[in-house]
MOPAC internal coordinates of N, CA, C and O (Angstrom, degrees):
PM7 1SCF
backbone

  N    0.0000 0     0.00 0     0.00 0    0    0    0
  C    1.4579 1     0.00 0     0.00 0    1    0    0
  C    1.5243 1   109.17 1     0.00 0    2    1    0
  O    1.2310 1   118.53 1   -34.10 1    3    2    1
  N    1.1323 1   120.41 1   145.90 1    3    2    1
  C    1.7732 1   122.13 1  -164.42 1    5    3    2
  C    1.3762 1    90.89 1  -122.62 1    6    5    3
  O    1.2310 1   121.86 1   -46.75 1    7    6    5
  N    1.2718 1   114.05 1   133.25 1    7    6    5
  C    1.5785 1   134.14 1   174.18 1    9    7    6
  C    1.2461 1   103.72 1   -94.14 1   10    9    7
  O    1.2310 1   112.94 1   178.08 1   11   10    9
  N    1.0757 1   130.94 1    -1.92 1   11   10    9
  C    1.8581 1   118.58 1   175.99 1   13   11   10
  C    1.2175 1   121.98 1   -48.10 1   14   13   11
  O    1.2310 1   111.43 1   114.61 1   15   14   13
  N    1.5050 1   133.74 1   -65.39 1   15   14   13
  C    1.0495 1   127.45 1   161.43 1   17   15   14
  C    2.2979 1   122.31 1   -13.67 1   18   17   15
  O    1.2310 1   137.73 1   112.86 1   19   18   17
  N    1.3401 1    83.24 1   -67.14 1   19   18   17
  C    1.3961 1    95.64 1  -173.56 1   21   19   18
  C    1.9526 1   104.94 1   -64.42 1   22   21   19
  O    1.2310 1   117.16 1   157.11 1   23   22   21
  N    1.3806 1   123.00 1   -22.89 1   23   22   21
  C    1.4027 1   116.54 1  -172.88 1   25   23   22
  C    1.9806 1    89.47 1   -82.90 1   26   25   23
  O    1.2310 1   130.70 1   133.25 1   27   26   25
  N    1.5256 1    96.96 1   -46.75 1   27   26   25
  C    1.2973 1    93.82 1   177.14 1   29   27   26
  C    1.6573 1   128.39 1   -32.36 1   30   29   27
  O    1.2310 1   127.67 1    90.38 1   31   30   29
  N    1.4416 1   102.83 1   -89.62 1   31   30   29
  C    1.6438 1   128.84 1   143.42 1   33   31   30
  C    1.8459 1   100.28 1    -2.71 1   34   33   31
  O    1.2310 1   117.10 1    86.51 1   35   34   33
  N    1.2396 1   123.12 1   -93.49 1   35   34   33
  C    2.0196 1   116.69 1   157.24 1   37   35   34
  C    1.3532 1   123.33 1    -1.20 1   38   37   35
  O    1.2310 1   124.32 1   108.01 1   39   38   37
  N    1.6568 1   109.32 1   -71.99 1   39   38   37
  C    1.2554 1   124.76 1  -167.07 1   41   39   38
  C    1.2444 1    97.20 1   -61.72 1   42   41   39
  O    1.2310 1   118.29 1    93.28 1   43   42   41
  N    1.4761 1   120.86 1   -86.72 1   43   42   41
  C    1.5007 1   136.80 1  -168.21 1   45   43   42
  C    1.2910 1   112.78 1   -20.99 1   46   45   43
  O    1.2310 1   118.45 1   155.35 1   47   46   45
  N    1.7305 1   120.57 1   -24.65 1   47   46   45
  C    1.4645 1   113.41 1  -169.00 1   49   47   46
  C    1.6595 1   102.30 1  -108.61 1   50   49   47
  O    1.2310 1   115.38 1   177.43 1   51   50   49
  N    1.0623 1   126.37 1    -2.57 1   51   50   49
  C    1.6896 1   138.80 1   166.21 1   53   51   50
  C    1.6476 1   107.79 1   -67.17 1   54   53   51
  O    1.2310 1   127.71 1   111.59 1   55   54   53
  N    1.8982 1   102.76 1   -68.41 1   55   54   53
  C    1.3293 1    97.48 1  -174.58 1   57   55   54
  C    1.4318 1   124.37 1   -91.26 1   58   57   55
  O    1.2310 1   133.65 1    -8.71 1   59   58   57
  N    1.9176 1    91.22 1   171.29 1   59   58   57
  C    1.6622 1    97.55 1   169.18 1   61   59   58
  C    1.3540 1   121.67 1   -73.95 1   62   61   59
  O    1.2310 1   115.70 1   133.36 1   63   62   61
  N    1.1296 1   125.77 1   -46.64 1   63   62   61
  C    1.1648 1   131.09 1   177.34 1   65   63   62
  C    1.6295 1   112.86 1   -92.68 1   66   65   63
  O    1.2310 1   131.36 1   -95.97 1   67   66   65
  N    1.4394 1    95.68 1    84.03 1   67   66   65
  C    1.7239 1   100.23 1   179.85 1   69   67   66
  C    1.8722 1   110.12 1   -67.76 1   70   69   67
  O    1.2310 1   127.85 1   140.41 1   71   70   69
  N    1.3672 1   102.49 1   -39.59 1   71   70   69
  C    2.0482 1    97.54 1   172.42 1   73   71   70
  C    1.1480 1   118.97 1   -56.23 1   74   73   71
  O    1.2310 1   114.58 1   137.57 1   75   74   73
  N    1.4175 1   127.88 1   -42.43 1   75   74   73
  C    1.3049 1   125.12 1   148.60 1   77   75   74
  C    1.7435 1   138.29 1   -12.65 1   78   77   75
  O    1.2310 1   130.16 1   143.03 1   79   78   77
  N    1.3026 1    98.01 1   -36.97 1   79   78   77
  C    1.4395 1   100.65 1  -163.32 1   81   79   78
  C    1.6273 1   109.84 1  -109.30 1   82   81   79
  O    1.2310 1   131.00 1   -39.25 1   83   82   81
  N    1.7171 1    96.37 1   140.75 1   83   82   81
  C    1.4411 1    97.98 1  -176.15 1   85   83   82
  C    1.5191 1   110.39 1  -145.61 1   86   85   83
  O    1.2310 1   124.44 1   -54.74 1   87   86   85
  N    1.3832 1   109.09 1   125.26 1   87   86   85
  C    1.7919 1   119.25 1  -178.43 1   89   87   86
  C    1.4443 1   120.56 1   -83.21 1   90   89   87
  O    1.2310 1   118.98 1   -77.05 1   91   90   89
  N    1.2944 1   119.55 1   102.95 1   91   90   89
  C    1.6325 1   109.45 1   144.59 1   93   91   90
  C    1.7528 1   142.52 1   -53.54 1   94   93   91
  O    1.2310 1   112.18 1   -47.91 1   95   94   93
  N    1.1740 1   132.35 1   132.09 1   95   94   93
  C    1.5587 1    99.02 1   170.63 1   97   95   94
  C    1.4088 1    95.37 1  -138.28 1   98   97   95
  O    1.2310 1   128.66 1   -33.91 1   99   98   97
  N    1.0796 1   100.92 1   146.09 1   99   98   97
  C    1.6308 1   125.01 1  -167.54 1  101   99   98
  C    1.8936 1    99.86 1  -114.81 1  102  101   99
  O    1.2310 1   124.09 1   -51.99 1  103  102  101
  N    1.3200 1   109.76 1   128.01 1  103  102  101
  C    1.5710 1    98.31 1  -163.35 1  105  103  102
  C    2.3804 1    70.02 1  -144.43 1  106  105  103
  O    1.2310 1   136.52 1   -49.09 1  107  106  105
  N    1.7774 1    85.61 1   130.91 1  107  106  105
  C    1.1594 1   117.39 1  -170.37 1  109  107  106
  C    1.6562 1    94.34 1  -147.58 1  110  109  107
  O    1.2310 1   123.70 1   -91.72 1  111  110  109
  N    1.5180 1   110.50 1    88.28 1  111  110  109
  C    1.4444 1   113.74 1   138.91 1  113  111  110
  C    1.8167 1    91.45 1    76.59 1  114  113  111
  O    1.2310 1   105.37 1    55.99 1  115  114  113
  N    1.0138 1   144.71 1  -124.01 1  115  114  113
  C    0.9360 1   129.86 1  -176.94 1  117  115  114
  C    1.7458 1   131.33 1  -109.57 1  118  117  115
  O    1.2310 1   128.62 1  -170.96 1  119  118  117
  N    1.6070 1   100.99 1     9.04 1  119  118  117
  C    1.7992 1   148.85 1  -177.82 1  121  119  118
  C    0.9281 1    82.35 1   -95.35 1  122  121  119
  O    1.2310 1   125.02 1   -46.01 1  123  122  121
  N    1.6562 1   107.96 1   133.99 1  123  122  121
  C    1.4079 1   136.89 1   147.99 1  125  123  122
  C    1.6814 1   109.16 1  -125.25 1  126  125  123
  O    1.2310 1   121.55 1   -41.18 1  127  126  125
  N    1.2152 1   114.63 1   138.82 1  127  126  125
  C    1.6609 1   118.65 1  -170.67 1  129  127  126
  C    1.3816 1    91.10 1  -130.52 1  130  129  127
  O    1.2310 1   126.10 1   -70.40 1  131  130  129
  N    1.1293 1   105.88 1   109.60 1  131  130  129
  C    1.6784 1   115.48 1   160.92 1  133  131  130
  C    1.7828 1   132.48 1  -103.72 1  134  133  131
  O    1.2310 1   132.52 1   -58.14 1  135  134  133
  N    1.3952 1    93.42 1   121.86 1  135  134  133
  C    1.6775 1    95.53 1  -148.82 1  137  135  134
  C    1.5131 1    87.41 1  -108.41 1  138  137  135
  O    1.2310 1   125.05 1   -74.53 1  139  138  137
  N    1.3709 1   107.91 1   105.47 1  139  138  137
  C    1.6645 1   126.10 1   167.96 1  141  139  138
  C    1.7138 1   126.55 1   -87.53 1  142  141  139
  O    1.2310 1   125.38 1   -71.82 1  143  142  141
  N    1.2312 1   107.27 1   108.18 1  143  142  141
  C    1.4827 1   126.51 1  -168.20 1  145  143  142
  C    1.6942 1    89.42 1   -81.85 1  146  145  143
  O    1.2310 1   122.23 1   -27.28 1  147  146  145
  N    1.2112 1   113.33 1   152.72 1  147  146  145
  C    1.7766 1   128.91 1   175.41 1  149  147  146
  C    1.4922 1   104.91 1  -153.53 1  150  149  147
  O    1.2310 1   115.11 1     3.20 1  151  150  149
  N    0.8847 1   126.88 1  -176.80 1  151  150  149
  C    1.4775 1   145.46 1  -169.57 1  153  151  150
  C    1.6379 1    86.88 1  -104.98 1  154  153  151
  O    1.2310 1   130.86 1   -18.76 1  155  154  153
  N    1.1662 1    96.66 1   161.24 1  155  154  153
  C    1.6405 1   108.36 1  -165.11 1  157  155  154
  C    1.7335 1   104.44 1   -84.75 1  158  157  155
  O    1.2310 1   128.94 1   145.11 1  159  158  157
  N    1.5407 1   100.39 1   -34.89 1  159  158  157
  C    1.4469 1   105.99 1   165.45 1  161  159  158
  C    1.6394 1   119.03 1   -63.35 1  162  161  159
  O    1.2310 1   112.45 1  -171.69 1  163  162  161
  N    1.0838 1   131.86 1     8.31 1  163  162  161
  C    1.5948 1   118.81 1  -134.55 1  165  163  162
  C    2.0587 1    85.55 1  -149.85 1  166  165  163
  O    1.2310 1   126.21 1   165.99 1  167  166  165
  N    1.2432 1   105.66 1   -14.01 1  167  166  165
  C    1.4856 1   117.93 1  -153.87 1  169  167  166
  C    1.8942 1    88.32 1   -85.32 1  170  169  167
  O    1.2310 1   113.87 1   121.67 1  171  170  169
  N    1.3231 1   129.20 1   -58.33 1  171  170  169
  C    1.3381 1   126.45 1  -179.97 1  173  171  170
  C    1.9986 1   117.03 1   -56.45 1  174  173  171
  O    1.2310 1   133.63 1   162.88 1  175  174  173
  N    1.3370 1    91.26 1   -17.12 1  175  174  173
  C    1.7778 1   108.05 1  -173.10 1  177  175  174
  C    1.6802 1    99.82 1   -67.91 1  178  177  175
  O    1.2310 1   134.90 1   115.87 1  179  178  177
  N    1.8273 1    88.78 1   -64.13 1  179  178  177
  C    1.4485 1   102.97 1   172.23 1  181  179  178
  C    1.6079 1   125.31 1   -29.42 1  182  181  179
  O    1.2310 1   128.66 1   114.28 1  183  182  181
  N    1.2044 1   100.93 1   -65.72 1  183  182  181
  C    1.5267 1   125.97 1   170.90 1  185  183  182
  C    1.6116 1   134.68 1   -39.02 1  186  185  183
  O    1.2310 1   129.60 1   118.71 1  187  186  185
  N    1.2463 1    99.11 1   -61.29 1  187  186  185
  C    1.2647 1   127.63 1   143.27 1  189  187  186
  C    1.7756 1   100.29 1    90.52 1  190  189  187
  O    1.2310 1   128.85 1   -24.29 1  191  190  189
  N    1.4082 1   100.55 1   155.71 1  191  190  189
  C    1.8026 1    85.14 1   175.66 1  193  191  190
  C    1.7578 1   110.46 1   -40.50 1  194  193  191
  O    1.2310 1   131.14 1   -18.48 1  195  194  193
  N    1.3587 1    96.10 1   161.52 1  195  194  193
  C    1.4562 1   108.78 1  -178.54 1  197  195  194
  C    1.6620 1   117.26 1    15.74 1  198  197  195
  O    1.2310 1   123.32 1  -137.00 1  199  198  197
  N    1.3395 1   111.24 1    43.00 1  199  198  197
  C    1.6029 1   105.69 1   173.11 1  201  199  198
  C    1.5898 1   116.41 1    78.58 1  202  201  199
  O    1.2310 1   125.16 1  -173.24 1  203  202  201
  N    1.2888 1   107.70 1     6.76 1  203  202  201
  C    1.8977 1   117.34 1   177.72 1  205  203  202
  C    1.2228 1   119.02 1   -52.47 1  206  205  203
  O    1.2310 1   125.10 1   144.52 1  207  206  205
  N    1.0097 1   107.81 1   -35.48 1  207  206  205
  C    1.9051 1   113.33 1  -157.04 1  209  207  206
  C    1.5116 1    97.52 1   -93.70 1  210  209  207
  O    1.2310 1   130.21 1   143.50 1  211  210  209
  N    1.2322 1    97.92 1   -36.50 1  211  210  209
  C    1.8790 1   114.37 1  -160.82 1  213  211  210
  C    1.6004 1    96.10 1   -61.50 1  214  213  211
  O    1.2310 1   129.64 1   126.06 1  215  214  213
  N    1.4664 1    99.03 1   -53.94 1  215  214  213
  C    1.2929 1   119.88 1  -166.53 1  217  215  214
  C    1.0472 1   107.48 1   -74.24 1  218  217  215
  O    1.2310 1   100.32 1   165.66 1  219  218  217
  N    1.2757 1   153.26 1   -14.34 1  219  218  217
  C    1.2660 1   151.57 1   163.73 1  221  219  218
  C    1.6118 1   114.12 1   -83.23 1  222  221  219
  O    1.2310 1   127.33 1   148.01 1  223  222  221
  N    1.3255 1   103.50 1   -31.99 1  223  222  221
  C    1.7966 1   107.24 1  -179.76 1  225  223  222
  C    1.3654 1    96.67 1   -65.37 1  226  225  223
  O    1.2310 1   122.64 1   139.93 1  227  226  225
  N    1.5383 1   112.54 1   -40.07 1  227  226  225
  C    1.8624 1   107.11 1  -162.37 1  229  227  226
  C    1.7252 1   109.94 1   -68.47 1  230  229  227
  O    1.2310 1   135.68 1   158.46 1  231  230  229
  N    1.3913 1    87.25 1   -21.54 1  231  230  229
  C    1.7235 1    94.54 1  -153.35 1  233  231  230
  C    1.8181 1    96.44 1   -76.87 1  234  233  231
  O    1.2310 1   125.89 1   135.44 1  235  234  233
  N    1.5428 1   106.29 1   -44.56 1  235  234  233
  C    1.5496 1   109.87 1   161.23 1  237  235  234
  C    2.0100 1   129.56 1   -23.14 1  238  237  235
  O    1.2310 1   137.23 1   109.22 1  239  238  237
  N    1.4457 1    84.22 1   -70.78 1  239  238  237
  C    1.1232 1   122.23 1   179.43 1  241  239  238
  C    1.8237 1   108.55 1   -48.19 1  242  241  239
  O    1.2310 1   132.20 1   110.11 1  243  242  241
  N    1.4955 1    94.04 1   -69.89 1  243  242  241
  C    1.7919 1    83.55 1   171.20 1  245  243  242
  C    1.6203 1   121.01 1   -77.41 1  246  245  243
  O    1.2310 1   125.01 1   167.78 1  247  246  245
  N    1.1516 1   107.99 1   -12.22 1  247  246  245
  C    1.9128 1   104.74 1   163.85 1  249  247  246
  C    1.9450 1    90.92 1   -57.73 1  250  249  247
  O    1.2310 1   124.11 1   113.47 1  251  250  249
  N    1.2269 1   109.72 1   -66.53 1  251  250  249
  C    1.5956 1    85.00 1  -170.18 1  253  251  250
  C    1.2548 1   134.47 1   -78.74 1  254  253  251
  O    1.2310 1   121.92 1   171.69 1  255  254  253
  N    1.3422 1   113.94 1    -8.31 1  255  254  253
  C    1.4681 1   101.88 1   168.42 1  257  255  254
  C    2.0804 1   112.46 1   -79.09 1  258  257  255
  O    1.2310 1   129.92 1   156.07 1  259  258  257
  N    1.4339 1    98.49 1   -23.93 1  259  258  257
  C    1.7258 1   100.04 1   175.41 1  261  259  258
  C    1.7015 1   100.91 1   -46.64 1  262  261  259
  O    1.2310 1   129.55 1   135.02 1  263  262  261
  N    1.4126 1    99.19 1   -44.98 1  263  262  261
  C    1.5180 1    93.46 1  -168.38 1  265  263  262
  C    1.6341 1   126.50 1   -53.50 1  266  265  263
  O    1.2310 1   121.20 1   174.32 1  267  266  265
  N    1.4074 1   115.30 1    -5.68 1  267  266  265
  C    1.3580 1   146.21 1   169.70 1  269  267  266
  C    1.6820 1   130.07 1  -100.19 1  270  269  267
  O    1.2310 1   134.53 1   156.86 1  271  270  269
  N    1.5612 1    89.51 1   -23.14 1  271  270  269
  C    1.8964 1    92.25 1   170.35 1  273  271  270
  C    1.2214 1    78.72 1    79.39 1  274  273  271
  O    1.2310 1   114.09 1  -108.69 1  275  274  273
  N    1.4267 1   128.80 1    71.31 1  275  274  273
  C    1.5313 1   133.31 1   162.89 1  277  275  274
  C    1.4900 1    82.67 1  -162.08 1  278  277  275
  O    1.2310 1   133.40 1   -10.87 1  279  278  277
  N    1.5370 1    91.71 1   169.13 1  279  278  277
  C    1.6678 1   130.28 1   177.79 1  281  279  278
  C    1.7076 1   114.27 1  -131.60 1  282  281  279
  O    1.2310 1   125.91 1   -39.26 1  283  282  281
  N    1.4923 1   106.24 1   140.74 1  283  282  281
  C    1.5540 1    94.64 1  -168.55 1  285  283  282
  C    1.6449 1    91.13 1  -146.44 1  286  285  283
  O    1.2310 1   129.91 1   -25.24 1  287  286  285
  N    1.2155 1    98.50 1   154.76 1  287  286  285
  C    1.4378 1   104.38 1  -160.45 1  289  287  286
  C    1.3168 1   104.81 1  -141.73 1  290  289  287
  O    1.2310 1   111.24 1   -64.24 1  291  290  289
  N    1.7054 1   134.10 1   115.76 1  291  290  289
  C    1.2860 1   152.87 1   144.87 1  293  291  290
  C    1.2338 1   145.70 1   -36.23 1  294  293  291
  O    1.2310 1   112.43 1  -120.57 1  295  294  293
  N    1.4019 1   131.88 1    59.43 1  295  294  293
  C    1.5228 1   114.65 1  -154.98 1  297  295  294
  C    1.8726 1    97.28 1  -113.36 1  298  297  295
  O    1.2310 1   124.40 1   -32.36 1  299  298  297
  N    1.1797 1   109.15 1   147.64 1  299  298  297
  C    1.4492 1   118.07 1   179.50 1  301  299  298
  C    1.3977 1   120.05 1  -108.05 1  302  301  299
  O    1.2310 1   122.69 1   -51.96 1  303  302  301
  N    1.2469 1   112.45 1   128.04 1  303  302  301
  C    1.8222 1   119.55 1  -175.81 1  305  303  302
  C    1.5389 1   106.37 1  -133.02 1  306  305  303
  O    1.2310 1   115.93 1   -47.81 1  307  306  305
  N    1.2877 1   125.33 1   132.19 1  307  306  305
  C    1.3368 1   130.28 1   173.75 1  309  307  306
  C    1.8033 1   105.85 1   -80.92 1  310  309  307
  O    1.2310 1   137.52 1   -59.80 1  311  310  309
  N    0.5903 1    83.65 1   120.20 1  311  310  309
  C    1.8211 1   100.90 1   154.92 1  313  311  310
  C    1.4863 1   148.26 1   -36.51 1  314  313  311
  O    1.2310 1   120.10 1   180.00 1  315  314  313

């Protein structure tokens, strides 16, 4: 099952520049690594003071893939 949609759906409502942004997902065995592109302006938003926002998108994200006996993983790259 692919969570993109739903990391998508996350992202899109953080940044300014939602056209900007574009997801990879890398699915290894029962790991999925989702590599989220942002606008370079849009990349500290993401982030959030001290890692808040970031850390809350990831923490989302693996509540629902646990719900599957999977692991999903968040990493952020500017564009």
């Amino acid at each position: 099952m692919s969570y993109r949609p739903f990391v998508e759906l996350l992202v899109r409502q953080i940044v300014d520049q939602p056209e900007a942004l574009t997801i990879q997902e890398e699915a290894s065995g029962n790991t999925r690594t989702f590599h989220v592109r942002v606008a370079p302006d849009d990349v500290g938003r993401l982030i959030g003071k001290n890692g808040r926002v970031v850390s809350a998108v990831r923490a989302l994200v693996s509540a629902v893939a646990a719900k599957n006996r999977e692991r999903a993983y968040v990493k952020v790259e500017a564009a």
